[in-house]
Backbone as JSON, one array per atom type, in Angstrom:
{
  "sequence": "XXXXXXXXXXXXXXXXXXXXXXXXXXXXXXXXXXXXXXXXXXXXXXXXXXXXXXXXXXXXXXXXXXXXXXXXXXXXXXXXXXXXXXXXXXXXXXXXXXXXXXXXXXXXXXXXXXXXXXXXXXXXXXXXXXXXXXXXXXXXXXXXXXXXXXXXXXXXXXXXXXXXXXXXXXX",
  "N": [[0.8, -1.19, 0.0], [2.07, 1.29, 0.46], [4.21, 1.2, -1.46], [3.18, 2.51, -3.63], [3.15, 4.98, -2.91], [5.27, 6.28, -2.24], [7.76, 5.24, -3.61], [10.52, 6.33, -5.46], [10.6, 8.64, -4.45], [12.66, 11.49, -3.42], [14.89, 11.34, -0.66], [14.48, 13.87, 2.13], [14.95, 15.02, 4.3], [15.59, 14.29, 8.31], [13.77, 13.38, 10.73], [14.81, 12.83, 13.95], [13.14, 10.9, 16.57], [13.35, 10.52, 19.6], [12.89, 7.94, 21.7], [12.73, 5.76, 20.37], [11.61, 6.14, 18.18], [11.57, 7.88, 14.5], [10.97, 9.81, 11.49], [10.76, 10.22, 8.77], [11.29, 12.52, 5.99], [10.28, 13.13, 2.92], [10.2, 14.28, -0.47], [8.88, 14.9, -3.65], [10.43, 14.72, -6.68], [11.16, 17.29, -9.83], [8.66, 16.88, -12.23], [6.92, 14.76, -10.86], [3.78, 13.49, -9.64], [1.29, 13.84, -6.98], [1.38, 14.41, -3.98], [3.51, 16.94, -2.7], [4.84, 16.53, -0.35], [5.78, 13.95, 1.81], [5.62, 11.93, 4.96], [7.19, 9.61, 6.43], [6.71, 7.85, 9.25], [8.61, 5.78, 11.35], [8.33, 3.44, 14.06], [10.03, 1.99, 16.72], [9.24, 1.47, 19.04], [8.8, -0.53, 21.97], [6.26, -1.41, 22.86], [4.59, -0.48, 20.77], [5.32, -1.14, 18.27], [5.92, 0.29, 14.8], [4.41, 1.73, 11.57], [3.82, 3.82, 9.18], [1.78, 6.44, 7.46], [2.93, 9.79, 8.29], [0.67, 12.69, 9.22], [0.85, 16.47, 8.71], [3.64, 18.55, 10.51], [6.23, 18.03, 11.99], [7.53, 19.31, 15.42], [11.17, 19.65, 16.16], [12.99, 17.54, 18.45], [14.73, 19.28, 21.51], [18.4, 18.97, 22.32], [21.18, 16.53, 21.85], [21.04, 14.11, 19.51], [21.4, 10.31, 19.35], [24.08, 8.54, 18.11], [22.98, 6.69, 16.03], [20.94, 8.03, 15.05], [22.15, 10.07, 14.4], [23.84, 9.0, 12.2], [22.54, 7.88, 10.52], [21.66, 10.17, 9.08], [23.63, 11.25, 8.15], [24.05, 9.62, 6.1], [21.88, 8.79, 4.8], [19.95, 10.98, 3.64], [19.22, 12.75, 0.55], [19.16, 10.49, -1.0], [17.01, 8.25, -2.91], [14.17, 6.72, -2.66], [13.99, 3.89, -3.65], [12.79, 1.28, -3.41], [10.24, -0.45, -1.11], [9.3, -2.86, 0.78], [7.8, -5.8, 2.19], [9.72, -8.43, 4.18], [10.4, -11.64, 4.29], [7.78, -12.32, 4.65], [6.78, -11.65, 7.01], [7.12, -9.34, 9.98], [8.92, -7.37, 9.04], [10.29, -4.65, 7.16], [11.7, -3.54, 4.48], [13.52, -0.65, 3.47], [14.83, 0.23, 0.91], [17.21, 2.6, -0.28], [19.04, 4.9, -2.05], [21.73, 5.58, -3.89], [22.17, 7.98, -2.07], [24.74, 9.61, 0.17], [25.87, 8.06, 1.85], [26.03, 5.58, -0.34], [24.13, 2.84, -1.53], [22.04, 1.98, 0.43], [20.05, 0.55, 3.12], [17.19, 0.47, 4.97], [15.94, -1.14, 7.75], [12.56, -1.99, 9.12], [12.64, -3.73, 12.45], [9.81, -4.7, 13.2], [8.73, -5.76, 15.54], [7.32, -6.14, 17.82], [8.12, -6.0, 21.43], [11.36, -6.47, 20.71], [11.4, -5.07, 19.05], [13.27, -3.28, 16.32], [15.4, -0.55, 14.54], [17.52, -0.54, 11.93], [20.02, -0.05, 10.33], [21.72, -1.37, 6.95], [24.19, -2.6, 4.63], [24.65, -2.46, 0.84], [25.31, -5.99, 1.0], [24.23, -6.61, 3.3], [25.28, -6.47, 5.12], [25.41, -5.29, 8.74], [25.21, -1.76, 9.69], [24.61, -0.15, 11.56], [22.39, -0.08, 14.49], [19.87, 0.5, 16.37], [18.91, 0.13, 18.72], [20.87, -1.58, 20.85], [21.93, -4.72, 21.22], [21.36, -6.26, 24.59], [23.81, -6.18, 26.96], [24.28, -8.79, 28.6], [23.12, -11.1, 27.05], [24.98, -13.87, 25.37], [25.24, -14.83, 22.73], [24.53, -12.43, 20.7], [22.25, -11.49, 18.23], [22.34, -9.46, 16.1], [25.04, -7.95, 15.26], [26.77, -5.72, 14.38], [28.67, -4.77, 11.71], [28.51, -7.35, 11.11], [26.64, -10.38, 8.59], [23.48, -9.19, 8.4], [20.93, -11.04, 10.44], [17.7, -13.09, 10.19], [15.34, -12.25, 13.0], [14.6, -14.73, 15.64], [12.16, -17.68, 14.77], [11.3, -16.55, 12.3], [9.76, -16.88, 9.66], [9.96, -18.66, 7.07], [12.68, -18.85, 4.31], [10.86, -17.73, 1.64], [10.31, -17.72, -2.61], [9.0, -16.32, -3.21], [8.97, -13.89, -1.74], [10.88, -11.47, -1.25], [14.6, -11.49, 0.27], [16.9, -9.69, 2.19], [19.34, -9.2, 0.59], [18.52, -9.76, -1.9], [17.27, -7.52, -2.66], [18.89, -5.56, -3.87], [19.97, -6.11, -7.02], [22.56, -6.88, -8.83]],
  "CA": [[0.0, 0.0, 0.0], [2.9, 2.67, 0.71], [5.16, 1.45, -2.19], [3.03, 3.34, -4.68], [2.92, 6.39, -2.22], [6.7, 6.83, -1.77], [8.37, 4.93, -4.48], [11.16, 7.63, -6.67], [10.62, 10.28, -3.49], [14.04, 11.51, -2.81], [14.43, 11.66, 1.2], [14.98, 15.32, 2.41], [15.32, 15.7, 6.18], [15.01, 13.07, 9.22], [13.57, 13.54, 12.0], [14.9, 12.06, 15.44], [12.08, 11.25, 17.57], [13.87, 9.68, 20.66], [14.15, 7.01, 22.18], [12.7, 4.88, 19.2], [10.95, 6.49, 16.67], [12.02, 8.21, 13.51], [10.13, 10.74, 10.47], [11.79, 10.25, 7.52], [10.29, 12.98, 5.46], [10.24, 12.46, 1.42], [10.17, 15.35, -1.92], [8.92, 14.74, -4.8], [11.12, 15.61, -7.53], [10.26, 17.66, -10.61], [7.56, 16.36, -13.09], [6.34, 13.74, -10.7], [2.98, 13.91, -9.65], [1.22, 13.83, -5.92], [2.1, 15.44, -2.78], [4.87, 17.92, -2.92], [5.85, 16.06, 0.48], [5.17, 12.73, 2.38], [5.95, 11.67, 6.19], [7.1, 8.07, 6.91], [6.98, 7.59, 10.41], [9.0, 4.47, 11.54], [8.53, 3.17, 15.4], [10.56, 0.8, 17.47], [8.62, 1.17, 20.94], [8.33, -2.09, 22.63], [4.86, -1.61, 22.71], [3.36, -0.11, 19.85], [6.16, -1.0, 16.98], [4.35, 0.54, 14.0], [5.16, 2.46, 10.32], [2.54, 4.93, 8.82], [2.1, 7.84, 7.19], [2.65, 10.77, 8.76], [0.51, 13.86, 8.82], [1.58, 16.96, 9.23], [4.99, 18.82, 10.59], [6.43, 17.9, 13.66], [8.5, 19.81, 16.15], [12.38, 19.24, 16.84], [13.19, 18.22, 19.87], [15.91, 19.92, 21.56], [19.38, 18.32, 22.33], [21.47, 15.81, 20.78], [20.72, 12.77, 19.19], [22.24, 9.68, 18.95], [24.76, 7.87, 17.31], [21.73, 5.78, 15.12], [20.34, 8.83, 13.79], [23.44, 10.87, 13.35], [24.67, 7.83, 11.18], [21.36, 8.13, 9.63], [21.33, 11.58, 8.79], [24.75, 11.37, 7.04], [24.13, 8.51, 5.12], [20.74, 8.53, 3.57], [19.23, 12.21, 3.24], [19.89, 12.54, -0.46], [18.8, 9.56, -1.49], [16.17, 7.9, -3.66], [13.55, 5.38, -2.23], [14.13, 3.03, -4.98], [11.05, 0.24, -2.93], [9.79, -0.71, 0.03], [9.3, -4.27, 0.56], [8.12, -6.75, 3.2], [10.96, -9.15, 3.94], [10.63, -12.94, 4.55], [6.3, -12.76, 4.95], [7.08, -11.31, 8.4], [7.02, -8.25, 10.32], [9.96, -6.92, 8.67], [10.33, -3.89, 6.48], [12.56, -2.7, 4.31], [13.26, 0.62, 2.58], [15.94, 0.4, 0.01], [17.46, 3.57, -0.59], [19.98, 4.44, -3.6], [22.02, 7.17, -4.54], [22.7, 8.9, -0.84], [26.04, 9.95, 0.17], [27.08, 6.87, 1.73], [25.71, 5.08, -1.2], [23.18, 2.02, -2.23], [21.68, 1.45, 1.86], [18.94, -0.45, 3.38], [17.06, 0.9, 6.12], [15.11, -2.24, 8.08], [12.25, -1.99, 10.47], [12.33, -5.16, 12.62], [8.43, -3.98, 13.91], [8.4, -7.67, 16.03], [7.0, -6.28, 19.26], [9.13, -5.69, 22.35], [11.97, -6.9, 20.46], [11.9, -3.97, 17.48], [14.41, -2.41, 15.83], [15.84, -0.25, 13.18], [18.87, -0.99, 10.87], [20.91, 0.66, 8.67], [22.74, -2.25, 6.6], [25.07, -1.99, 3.68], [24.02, -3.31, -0.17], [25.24, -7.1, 1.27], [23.25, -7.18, 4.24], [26.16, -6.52, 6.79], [24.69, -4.42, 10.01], [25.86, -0.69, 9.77], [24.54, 0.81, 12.55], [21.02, -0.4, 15.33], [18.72, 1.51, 17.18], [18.62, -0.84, 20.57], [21.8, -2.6, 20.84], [21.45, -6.16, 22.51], [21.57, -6.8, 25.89], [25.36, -6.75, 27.66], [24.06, -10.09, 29.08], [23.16, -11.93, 25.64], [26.07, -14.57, 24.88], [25.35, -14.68, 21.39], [23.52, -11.09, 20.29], [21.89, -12.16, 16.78], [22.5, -8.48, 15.85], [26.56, -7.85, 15.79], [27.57, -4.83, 13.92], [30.0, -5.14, 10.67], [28.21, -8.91, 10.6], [25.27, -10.05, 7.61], [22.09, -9.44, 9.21], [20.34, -12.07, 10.42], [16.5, -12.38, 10.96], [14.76, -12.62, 14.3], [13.97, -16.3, 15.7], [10.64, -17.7, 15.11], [10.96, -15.99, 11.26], [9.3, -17.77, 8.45], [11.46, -19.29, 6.27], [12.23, -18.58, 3.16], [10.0, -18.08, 0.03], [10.72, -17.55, -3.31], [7.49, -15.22, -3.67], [9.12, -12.7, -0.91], [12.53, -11.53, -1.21], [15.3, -11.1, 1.29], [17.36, -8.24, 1.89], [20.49, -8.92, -0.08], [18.3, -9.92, -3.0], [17.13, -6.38, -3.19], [19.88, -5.0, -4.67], [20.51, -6.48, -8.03], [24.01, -6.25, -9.85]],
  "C": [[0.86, 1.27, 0.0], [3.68, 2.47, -0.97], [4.46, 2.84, -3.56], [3.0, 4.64, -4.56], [4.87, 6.87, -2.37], [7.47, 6.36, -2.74], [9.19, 6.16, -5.26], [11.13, 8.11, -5.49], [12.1, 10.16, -3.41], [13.77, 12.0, -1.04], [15.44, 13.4, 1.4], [15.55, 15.52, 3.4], [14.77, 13.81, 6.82], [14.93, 13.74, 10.39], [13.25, 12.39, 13.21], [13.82, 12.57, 16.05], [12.64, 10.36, 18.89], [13.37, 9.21, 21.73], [14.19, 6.37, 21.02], [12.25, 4.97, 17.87], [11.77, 7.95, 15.65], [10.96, 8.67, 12.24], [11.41, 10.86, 9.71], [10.87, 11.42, 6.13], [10.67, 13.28, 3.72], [10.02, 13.53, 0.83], [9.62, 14.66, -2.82], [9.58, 15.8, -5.67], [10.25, 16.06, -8.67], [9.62, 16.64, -11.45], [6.77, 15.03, -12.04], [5.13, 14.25, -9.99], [3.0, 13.52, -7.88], [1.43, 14.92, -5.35], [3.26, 16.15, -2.64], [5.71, 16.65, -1.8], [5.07, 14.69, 1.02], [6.02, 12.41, 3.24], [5.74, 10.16, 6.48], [7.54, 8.07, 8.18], [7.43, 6.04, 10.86], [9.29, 4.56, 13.24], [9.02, 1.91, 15.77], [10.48, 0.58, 18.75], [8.31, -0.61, 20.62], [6.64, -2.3, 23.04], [3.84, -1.31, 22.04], [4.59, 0.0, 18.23], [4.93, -0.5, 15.76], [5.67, 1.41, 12.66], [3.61, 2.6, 9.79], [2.83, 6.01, 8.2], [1.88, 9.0, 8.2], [2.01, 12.16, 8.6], [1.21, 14.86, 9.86], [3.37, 17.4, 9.9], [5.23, 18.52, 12.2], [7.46, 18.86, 14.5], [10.01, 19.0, 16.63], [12.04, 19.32, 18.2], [14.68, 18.44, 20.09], [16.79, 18.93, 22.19], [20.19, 17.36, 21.52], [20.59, 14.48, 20.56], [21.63, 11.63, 19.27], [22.84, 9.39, 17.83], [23.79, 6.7, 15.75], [21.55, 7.16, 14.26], [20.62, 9.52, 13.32], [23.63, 10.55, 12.12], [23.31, 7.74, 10.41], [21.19, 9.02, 8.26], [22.35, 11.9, 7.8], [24.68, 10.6, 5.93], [23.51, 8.32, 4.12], [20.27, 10.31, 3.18], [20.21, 12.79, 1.92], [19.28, 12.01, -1.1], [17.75, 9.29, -1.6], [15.44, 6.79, -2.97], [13.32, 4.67, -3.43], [12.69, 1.6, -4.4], [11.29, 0.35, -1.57], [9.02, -2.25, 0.24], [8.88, -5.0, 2.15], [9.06, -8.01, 3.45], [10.31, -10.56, 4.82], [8.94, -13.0, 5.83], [6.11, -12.06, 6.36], [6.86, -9.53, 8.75], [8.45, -7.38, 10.46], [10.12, -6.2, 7.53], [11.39, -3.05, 5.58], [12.68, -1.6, 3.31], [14.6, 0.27, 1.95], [15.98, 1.64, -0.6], [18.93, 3.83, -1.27], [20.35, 5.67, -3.88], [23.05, 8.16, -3.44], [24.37, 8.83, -0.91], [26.84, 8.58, 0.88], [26.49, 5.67, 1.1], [24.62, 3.99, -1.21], [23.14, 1.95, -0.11], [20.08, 0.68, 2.06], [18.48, -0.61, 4.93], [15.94, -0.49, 6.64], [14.64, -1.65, 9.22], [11.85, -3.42, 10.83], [11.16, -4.35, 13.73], [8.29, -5.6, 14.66], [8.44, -7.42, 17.96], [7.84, -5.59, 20.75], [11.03, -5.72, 22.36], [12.38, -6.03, 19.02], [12.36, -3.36, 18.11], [14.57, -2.13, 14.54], [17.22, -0.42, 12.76], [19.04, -0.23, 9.79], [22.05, -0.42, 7.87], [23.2, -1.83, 5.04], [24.48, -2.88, 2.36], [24.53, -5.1, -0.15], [25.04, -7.74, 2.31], [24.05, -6.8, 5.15], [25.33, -4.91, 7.09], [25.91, -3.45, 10.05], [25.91, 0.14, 10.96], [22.78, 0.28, 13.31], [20.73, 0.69, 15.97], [19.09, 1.46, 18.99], [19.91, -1.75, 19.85], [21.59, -3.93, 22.1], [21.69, -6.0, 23.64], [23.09, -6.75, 26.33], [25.37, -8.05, 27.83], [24.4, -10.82, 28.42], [24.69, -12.46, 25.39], [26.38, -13.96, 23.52], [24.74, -14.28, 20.63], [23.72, -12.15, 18.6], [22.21, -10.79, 15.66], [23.89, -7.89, 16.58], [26.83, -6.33, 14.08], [28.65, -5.21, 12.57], [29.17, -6.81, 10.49], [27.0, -8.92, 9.6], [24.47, -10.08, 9.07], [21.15, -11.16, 9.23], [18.88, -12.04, 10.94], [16.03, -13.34, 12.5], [14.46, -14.23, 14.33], [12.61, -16.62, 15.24], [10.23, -17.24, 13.16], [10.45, -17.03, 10.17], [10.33, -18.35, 7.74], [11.37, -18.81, 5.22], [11.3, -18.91, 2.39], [10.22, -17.48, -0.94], [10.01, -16.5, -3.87], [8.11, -14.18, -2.65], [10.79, -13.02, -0.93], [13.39, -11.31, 0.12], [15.83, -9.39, 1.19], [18.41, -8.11, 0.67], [19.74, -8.85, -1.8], [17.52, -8.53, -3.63], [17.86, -5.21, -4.22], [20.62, -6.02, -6.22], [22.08, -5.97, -8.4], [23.56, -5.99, -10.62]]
}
């Protein structure tokens, strides 16, 4: 339902909403038709994970941000939403974005409850940068930095009718 809303937008601005949520807010370039602008709101509360359109402008809030949406902010604003895709039948989202300054990226929302998160991974799946970093505790975090992404337990398995992440990016 969104891809036909946002598809081509180039992304303009982001807006940190902290602790977990994020307004990614979209242009249309010249000749294309629609809304001058469009508001993708992406949440990673533990209790109301969610992605929507957003109306309306929202207010900064004041201070810094983190390290997630710094590394955000440098990376993609620029860049082209080339799709938007559900990944492996699941409650997993991804925006493939193309073009930005630190080139071909792939923003994931893992919307899976108490247990979402967002991702910034690179065009072969390795984890660039998380939202919620695991646990200190966790032996063996499933979400390691510089490693491919891997999806949540419990995930469907593959199907040949729903793509992954890496297979988003064609050569």
């Amino acid at each position: 339902m969104l891809r036909p809303l946002l598809a081509g937008l180039e992304l303009r601005d982001l807006q940190a909403l902290p602790p977990r949520d994020l307004v990614l807010v979209f242009e249309r370039g010249e000749g294309a038709e629609g809304p001058a602008v469009r508001r993708l709101r992406l949440s990673a509360d533990p209790d109301h994970s969610r992605l929507h359109l957003q109306q309306g402008r929202l207010r900064r809030g004041k201070g810094p941000t983190g390290p997630f949406f710094q590394r955000l902010q440098e990376e993609l604003v620029g860049a082209r939403l080339h799709a938007i895709s559900q990944v492996r039948s699941d409650r997993l989202v991804l925006l493939e974005l193309r073009g930005g300054p630190g080139g071909d990226r792939g923003l994931l929302a893992e919307l899976t409850g108490r247990h979402a998160n967002l991702l910034l991974l690179d065009r072969d799946d390795r984890l660039l940068e998380l939202l919620v970093p695991p646990p200190a505790r966790q032996k063996a975090p499933r979400l390691v930095t510089g490693e491919v992404w891997q999806p949540p337990p419990g995930a469907p398995p593959d199907s040949s009718a729903t793509p992954g992440v890496a297979e988003a990016y064609p050569e």
